[in-house]
mmJSON file of the N, C-alpha and C atoms, coordinates in Angstrom:
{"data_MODEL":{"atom_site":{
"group_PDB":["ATOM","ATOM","ATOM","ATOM","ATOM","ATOM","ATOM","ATOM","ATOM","ATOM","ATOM","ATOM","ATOM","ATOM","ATOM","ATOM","ATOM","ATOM","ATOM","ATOM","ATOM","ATOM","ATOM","ATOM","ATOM","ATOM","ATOM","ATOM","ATOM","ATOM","ATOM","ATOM","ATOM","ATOM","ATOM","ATOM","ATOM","ATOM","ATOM","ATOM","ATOM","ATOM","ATOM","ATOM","ATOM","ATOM","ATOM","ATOM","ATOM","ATOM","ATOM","ATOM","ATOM","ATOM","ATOM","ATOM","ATOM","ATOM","ATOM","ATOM","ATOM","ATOM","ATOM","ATOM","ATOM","ATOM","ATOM","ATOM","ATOM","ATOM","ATOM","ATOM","ATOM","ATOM","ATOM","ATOM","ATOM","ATOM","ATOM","ATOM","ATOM","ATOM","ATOM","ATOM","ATOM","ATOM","ATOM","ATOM","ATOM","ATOM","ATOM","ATOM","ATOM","ATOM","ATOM","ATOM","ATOM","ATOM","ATOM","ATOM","ATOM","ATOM","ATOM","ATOM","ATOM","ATOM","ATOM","ATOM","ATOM","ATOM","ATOM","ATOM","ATOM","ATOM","ATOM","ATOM","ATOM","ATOM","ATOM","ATOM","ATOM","ATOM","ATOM","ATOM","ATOM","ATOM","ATOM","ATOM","ATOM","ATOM","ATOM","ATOM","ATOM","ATOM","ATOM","ATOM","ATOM","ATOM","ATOM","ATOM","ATOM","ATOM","ATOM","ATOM","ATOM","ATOM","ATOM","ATOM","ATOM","ATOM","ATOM","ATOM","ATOM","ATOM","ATOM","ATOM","ATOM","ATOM","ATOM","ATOM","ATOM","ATOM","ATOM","ATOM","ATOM","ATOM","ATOM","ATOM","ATOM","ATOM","ATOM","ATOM","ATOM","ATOM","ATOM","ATOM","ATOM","ATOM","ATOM","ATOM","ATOM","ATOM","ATOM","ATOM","ATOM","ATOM","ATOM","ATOM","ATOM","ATOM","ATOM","ATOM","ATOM","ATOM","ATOM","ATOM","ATOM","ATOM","ATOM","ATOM","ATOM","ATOM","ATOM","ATOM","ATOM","ATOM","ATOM","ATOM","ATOM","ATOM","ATOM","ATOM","ATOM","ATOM","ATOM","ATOM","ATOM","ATOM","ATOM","ATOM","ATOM","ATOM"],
"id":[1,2,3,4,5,6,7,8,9,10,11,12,13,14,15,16,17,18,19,20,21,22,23,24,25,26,27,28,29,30,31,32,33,34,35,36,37,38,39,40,41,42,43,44,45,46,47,48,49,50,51,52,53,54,55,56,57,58,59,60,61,62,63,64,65,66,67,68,69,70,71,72,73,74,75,76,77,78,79,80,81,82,83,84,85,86,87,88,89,90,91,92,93,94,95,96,97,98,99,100,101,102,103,104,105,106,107,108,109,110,111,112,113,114,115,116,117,118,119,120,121,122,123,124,125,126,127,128,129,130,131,132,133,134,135,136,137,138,139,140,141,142,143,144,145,146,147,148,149,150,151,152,153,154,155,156,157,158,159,160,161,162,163,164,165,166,167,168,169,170,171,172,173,174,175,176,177,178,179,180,181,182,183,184,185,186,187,188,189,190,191,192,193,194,195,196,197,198,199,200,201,202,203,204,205,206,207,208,209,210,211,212,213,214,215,216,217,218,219,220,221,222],
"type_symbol":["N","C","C","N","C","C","N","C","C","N","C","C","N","C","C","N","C","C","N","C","C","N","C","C","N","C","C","N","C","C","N","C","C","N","C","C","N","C","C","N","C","C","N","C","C","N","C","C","N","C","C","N","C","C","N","C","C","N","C","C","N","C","C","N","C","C","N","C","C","N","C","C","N","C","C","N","C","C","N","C","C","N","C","C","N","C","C","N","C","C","N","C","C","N","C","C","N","C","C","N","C","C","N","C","C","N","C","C","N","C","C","N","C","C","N","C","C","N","C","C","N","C","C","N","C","C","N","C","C","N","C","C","N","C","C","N","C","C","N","C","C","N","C","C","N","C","C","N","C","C","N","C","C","N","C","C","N","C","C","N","C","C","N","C","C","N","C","C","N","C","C","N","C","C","N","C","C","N","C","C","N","C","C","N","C","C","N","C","C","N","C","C","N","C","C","N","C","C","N","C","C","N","C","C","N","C","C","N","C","C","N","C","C","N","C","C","N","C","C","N","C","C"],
"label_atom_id":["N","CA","C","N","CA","C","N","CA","C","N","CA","C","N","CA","C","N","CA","C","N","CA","C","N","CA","C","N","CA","C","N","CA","C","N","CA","C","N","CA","C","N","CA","C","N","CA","C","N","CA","C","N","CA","C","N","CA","C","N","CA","C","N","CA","C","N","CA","C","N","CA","C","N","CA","C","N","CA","C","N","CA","C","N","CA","C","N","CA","C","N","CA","C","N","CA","C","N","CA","C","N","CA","C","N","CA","C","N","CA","C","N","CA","C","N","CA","C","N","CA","C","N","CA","C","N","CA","C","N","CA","C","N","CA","C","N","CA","C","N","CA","C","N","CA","C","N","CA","C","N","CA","C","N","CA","C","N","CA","C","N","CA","C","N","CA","C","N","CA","C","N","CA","C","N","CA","C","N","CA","C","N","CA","C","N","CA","C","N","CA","C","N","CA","C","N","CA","C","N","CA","C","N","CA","C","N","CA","C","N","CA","C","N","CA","C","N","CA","C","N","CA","C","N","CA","C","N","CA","C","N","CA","C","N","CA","C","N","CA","C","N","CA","C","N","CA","C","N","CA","C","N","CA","C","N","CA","C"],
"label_alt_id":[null,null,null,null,null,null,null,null,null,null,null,null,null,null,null,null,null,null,null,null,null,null,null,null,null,null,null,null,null,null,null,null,null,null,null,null,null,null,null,null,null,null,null,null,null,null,null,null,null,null,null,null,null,null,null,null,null,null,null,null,null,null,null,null,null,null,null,null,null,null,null,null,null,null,null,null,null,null,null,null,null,null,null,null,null,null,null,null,null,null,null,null,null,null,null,null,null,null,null,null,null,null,null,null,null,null,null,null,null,null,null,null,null,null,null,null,null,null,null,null,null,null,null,null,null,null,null,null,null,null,null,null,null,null,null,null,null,null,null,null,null,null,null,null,null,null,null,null,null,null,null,null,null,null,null,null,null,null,null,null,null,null,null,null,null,null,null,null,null,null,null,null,null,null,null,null,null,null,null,null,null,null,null,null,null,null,null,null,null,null,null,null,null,null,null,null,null,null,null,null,null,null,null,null,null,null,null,null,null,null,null,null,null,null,null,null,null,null,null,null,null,null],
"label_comp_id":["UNK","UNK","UNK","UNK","UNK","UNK","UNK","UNK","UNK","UNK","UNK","UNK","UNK","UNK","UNK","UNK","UNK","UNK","UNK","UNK","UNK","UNK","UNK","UNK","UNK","UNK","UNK","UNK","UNK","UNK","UNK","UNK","UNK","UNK","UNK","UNK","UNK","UNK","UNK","UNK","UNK","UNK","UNK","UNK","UNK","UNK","UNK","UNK","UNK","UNK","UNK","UNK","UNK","UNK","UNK","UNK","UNK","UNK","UNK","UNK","UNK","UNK","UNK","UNK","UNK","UNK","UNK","UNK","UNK","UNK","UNK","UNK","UNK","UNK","UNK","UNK","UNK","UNK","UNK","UNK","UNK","UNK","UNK","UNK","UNK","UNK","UNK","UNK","UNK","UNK","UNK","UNK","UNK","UNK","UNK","UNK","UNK","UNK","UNK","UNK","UNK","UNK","UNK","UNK","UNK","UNK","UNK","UNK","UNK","UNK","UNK","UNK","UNK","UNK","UNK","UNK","UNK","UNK","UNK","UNK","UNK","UNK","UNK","UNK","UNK","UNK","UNK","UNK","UNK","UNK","UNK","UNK","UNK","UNK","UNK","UNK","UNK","UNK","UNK","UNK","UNK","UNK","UNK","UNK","UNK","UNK","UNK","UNK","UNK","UNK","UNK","UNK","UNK","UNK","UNK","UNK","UNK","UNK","UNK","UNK","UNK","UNK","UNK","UNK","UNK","UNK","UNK","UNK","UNK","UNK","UNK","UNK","UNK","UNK","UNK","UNK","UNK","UNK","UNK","UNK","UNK","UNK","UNK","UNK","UNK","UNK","UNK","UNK","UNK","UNK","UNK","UNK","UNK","UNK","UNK","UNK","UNK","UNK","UNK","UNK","UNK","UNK","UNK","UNK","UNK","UNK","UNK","UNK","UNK","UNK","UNK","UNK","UNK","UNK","UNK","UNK","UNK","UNK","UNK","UNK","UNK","UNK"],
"label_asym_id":["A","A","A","A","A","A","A","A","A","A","A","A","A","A","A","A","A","A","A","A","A","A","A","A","A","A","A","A","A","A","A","A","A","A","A","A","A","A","A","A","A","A","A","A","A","A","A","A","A","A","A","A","A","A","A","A","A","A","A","A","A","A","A","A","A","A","A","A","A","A","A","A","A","A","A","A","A","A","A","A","A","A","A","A","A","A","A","A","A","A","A","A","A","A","A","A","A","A","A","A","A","A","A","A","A","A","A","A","A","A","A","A","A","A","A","A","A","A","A","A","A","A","A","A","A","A","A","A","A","A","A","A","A","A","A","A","A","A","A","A","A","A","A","A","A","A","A","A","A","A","A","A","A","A","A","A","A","A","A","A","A","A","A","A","A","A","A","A","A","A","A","A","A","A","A","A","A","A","A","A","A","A","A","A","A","A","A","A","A","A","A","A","A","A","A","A","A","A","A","A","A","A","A","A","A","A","A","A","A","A","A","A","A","A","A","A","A","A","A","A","A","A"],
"label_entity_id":["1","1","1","1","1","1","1","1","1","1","1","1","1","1","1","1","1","1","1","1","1","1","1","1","1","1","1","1","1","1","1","1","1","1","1","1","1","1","1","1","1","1","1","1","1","1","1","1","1","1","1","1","1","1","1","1","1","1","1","1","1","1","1","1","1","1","1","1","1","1","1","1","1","1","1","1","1","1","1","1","1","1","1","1","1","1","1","1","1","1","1","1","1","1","1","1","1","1","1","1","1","1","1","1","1","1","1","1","1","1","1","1","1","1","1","1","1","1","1","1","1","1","1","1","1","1","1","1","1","1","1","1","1","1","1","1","1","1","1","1","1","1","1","1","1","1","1","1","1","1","1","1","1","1","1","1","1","1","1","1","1","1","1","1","1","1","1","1","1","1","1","1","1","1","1","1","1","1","1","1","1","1","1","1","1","1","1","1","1","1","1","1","1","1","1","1","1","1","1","1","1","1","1","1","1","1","1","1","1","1","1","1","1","1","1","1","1","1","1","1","1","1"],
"label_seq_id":[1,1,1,2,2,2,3,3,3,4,4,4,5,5,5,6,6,6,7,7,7,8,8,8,9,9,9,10,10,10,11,11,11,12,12,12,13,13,13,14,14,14,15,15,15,16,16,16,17,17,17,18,18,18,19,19,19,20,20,20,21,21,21,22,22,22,23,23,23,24,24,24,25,25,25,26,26,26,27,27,27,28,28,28,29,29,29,30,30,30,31,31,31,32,32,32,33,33,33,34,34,34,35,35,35,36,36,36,37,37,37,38,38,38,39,39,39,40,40,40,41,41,41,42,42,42,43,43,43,44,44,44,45,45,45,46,46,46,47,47,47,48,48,48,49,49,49,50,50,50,51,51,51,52,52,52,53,53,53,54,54,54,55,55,55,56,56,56,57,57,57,58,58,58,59,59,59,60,60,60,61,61,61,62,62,62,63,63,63,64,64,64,65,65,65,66,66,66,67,67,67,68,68,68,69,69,69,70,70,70,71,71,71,72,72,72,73,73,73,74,74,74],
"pdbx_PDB_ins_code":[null,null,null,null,null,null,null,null,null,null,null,null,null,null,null,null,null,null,null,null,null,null,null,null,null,null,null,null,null,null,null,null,null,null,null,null,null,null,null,null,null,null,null,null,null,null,null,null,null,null,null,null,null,null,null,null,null,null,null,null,null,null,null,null,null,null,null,null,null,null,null,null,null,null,null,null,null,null,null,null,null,null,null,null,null,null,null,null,null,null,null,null,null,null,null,null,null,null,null,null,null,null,null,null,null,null,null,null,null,null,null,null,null,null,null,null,null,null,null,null,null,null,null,null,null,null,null,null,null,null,null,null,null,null,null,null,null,null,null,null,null,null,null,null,null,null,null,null,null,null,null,null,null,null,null,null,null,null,null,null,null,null,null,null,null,null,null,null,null,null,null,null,null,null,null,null,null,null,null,null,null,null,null,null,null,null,null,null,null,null,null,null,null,null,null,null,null,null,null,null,null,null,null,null,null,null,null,null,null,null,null,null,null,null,null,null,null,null,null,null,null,null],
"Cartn_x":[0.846,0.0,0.894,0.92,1.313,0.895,1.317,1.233,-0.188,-0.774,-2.03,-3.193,-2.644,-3.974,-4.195,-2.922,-2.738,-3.815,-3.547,-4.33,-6.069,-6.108,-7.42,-8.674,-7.745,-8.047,-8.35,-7.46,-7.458,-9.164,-9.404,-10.308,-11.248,-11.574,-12.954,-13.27,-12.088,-12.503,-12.884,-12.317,-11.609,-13.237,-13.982,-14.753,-14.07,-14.211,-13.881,-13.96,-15.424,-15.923,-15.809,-15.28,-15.021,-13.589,-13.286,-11.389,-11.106,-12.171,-12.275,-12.243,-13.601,-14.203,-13.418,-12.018,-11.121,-10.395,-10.069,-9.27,-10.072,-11.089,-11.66,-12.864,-13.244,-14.742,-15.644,-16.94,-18.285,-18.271,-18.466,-18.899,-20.116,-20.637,-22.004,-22.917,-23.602,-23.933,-25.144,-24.765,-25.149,-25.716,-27.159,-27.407,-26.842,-25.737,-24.923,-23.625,-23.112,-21.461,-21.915,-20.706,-20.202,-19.167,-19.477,-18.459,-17.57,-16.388,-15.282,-14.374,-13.943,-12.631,-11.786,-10.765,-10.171,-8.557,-8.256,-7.474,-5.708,-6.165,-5.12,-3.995,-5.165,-4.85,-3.921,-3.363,-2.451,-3.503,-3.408,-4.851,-5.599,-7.32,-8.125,-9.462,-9.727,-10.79,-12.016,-12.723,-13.63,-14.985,-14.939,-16.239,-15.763,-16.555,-15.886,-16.048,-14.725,-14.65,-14.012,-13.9,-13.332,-14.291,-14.711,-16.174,-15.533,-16.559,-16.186,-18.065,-17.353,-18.515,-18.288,-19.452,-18.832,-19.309,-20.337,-20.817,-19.931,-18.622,-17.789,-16.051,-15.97,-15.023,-14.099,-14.472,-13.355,-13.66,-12.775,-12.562,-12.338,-12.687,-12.308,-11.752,-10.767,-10.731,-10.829,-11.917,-12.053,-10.98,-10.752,-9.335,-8.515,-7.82,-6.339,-6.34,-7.688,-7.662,-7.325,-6.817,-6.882,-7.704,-7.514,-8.63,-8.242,-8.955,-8.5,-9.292,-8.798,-9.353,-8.805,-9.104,-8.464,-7.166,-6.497,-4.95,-4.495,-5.218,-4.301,-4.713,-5.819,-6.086,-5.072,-4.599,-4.11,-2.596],
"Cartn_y":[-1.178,0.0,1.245,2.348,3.359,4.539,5.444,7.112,6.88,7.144,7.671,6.544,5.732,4.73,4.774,4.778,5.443,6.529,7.722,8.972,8.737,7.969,7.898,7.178,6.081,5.387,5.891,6.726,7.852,8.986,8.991,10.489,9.674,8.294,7.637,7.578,6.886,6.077,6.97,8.543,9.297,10.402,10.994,12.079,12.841,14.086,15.257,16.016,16.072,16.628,15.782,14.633,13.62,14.196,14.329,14.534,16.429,16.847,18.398,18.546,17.739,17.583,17.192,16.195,15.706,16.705,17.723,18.565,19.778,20.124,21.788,21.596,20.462,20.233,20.394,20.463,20.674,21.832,22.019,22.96,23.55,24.858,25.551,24.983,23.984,24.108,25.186,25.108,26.809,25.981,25.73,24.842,23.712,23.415,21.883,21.962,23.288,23.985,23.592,23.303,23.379,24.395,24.886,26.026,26.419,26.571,26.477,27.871,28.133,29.102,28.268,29.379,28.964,28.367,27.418,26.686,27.536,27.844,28.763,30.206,30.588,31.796,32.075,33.157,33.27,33.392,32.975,33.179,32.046,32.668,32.23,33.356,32.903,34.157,34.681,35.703,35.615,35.121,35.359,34.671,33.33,32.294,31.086,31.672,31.077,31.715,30.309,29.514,28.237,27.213,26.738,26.078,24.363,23.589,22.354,21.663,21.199,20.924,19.647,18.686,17.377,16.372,17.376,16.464,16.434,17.414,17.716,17.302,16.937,16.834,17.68,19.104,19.9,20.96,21.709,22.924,24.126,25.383,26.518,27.345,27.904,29.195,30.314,31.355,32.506,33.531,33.412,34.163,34.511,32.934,32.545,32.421,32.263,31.668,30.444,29.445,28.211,27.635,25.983,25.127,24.138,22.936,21.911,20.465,19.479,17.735,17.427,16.535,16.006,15.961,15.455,15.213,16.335,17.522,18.862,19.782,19.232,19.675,19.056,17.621,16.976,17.63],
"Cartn_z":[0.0,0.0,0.0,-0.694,-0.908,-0.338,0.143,0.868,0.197,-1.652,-1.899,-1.226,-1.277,-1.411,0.847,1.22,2.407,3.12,2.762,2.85,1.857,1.142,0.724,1.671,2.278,3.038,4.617,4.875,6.109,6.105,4.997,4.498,4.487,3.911,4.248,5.267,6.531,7.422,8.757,8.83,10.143,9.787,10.549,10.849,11.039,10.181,11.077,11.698,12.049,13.413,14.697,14.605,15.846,16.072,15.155,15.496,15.933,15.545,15.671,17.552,17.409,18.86,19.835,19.404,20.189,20.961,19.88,20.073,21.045,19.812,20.454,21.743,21.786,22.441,21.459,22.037,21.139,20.636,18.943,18.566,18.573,18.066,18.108,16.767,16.394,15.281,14.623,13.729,12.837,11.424,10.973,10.381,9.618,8.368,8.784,8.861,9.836,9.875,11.602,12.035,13.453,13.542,14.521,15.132,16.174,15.835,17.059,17.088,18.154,18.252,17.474,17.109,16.341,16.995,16.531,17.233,16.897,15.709,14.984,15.073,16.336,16.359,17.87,18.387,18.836,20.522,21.052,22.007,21.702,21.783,21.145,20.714,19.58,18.953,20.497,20.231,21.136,20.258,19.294,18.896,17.803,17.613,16.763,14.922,15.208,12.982,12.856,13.372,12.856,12.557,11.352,10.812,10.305,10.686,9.922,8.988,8.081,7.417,7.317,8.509,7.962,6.659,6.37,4.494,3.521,3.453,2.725,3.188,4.635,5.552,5.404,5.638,5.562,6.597,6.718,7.584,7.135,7.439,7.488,8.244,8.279,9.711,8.699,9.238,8.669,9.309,10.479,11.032,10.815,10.352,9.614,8.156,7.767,6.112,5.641,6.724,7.023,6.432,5.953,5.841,5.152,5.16,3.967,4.785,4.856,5.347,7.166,7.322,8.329,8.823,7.553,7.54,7.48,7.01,7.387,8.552,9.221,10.819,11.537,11.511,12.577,11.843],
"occupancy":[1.0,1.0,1.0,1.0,1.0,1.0,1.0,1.0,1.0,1.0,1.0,1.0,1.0,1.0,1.0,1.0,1.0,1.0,1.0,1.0,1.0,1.0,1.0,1.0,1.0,1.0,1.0,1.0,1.0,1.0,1.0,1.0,1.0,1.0,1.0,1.0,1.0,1.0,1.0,1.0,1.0,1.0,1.0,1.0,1.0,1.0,1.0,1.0,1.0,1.0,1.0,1.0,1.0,1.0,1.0,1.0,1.0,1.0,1.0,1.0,1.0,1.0,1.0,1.0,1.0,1.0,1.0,1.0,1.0,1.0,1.0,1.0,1.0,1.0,1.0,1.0,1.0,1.0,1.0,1.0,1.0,1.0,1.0,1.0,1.0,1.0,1.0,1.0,1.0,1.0,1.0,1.0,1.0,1.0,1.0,1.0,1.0,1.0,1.0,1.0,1.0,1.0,1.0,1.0,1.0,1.0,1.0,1.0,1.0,1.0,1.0,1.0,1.0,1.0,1.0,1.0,1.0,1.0,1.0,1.0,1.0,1.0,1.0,1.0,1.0,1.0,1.0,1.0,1.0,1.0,1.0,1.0,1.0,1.0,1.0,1.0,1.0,1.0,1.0,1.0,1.0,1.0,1.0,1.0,1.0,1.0,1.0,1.0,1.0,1.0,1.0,1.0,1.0,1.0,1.0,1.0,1.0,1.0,1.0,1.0,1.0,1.0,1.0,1.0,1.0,1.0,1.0,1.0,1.0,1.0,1.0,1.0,1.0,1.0,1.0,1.0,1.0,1.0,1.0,1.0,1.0,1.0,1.0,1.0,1.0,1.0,1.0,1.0,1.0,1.0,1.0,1.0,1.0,1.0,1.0,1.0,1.0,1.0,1.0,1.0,1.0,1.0,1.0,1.0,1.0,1.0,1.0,1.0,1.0,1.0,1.0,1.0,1.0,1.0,1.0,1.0,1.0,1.0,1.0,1.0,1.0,1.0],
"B_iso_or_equiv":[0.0,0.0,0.0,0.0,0.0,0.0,0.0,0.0,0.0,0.0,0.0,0.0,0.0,0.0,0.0,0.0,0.0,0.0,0.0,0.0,0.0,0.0,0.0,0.0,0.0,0.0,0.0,0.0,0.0,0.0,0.0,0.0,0.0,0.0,0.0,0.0,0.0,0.0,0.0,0.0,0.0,0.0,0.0,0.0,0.0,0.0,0.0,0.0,0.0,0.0,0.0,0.0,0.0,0.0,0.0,0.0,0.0,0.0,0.0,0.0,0.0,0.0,0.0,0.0,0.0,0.0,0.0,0.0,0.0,0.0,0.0,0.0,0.0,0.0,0.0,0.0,0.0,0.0,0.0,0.0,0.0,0.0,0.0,0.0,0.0,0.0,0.0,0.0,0.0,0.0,0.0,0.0,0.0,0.0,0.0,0.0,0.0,0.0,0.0,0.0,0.0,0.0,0.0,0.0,0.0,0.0,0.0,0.0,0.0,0.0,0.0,0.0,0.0,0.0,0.0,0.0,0.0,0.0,0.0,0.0,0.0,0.0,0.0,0.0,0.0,0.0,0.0,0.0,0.0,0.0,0.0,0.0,0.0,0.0,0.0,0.0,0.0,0.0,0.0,0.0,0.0,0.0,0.0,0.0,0.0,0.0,0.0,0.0,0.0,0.0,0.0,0.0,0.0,0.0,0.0,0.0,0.0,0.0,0.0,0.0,0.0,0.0,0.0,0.0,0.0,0.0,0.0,0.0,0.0,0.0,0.0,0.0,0.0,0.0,0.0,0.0,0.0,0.0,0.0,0.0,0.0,0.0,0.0,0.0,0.0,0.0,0.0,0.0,0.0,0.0,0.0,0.0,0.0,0.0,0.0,0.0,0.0,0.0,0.0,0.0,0.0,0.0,0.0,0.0,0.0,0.0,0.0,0.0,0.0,0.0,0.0,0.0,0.0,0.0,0.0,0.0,0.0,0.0,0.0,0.0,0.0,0.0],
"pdbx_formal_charge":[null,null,null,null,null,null,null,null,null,null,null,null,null,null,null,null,null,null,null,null,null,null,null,null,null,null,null,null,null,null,null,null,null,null,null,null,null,null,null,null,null,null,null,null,null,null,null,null,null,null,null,null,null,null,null,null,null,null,null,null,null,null,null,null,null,null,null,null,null,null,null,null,null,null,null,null,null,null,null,null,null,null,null,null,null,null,null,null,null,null,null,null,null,null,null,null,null,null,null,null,null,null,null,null,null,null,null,null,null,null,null,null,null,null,null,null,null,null,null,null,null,null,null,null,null,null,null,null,null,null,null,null,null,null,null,null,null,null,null,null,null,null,null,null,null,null,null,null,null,null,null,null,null,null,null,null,null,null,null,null,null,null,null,null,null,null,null,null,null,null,null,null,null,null,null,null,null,null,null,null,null,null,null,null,null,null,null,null,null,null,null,null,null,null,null,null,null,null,null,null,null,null,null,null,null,null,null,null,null,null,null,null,null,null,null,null,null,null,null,null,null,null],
"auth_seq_id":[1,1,1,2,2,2,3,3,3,4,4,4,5,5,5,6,6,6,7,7,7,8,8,8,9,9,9,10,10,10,11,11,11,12,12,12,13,13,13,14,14,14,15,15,15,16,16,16,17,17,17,18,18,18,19,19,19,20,20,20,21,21,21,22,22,22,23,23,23,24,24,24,25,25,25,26,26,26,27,27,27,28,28,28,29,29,29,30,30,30,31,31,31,32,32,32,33,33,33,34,34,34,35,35,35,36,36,36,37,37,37,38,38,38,39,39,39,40,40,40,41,41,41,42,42,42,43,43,43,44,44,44,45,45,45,46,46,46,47,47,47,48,48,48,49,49,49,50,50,50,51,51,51,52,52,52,53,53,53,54,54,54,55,55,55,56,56,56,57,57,57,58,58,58,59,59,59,60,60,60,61,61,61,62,62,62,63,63,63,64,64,64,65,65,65,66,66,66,67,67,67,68,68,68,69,69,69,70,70,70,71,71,71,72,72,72,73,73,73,74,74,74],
"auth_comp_id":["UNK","UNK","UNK","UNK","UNK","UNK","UNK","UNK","UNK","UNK","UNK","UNK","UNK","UNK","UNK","UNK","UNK","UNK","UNK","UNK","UNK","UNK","UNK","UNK","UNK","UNK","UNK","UNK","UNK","UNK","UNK","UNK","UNK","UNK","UNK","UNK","UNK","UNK","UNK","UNK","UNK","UNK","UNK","UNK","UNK","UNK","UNK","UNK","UNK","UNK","UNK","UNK","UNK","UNK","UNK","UNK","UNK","UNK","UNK","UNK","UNK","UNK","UNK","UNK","UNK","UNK","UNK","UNK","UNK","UNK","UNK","UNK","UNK","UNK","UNK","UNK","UNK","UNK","UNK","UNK","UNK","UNK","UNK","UNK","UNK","UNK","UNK","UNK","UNK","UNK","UNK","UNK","UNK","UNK","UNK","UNK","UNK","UNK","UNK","UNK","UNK","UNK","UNK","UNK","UNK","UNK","UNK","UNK","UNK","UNK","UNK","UNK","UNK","UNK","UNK","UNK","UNK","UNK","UNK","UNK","UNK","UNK","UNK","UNK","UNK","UNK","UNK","UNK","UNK","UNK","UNK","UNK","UNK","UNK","UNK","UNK","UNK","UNK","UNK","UNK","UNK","UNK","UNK","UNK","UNK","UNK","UNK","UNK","UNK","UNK","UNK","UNK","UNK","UNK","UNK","UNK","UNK","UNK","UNK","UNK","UNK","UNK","UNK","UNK","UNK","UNK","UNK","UNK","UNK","UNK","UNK","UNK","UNK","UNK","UNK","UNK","UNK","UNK","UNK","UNK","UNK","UNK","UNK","UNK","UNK","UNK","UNK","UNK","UNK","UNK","UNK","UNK","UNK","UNK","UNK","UNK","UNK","UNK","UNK","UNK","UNK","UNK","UNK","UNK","UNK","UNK","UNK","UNK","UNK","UNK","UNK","UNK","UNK","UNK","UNK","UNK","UNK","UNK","UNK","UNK","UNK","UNK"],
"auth_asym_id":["A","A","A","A","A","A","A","A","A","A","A","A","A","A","A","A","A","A","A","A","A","A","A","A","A","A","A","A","A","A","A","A","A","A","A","A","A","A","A","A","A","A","A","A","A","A","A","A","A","A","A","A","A","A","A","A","A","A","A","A","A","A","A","A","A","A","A","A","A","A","A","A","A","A","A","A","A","A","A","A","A","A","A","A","A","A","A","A","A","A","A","A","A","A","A","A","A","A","A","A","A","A","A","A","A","A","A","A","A","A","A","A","A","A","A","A","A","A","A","A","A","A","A","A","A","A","A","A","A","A","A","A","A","A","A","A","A","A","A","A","A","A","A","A","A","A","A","A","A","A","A","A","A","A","A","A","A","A","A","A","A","A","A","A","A","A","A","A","A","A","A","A","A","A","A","A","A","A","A","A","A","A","A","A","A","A","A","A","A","A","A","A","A","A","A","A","A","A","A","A","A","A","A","A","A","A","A","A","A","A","A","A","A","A","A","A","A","A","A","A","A","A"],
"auth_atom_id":["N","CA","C","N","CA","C","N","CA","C","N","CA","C","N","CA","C","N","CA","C","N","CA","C","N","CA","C","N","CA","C","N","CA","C","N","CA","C","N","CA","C","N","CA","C","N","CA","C","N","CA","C","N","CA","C","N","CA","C","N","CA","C","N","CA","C","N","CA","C","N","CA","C","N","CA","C","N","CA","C","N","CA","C","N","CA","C","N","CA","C","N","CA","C","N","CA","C","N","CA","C","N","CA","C","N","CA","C","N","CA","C","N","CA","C","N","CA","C","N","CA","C","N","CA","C","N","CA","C","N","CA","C","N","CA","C","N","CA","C","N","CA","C","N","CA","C","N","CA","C","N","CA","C","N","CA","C","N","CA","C","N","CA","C","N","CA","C","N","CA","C","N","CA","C","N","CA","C","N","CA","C","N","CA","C","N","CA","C","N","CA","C","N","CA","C","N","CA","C","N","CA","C","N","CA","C","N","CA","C","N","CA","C","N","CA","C","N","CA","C","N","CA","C","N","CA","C","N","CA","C","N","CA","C","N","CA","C","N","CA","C","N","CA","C","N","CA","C","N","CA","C","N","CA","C","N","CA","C"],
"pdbx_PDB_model_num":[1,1,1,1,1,1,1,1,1,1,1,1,1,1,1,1,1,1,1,1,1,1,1,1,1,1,1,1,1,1,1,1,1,1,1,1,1,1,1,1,1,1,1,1,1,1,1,1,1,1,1,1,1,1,1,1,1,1,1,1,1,1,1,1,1,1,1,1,1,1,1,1,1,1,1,1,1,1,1,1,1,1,1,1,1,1,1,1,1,1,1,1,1,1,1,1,1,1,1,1,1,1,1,1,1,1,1,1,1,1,1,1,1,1,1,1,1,1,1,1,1,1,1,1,1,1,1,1,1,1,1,1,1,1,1,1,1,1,1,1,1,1,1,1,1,1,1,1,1,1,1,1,1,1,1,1,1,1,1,1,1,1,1,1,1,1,1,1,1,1,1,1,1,1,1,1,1,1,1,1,1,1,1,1,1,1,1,1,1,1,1,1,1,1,1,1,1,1,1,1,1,1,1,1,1,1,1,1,1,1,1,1,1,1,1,1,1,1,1,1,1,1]
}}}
């Protein structure tokens, strides 16, 4: 098995709001976005700009401009 077939295999199997949650706690959900401080920032935000969408498994930080899958949260 190879790095791709590796990481393809990673992106099916891993949630990323389970692995979000590991990290940040429960987010606010905001119809199908969950919402977190942002893990990113030097502190932490006072209001949450850090979004995960788990139909799409990706992330945003509106803060940082951040974002991408699992494997680039962890």
């Amino acid at each position: 098995m190879d790095y791709k077939e590796i990481k393809k295999l990673v992106l099916q199997k891993v949630d990323i709001k389970t692995v979000v949650d590991h990290y940040l706690g429960s987010g606010k959900q905001v119809g199908k976005q969950f919402f977190y401080r942002s893990p990113f920032k030097e502190g932490f935000d006072r209001t949450p700009s850090f979004a995960v969408l788990p139909s799409k498994q990706i992330f945003k930080c509106f803060s940082t401009n951040k974002g991408g899958n699992v494997i680039k949260f962890v």
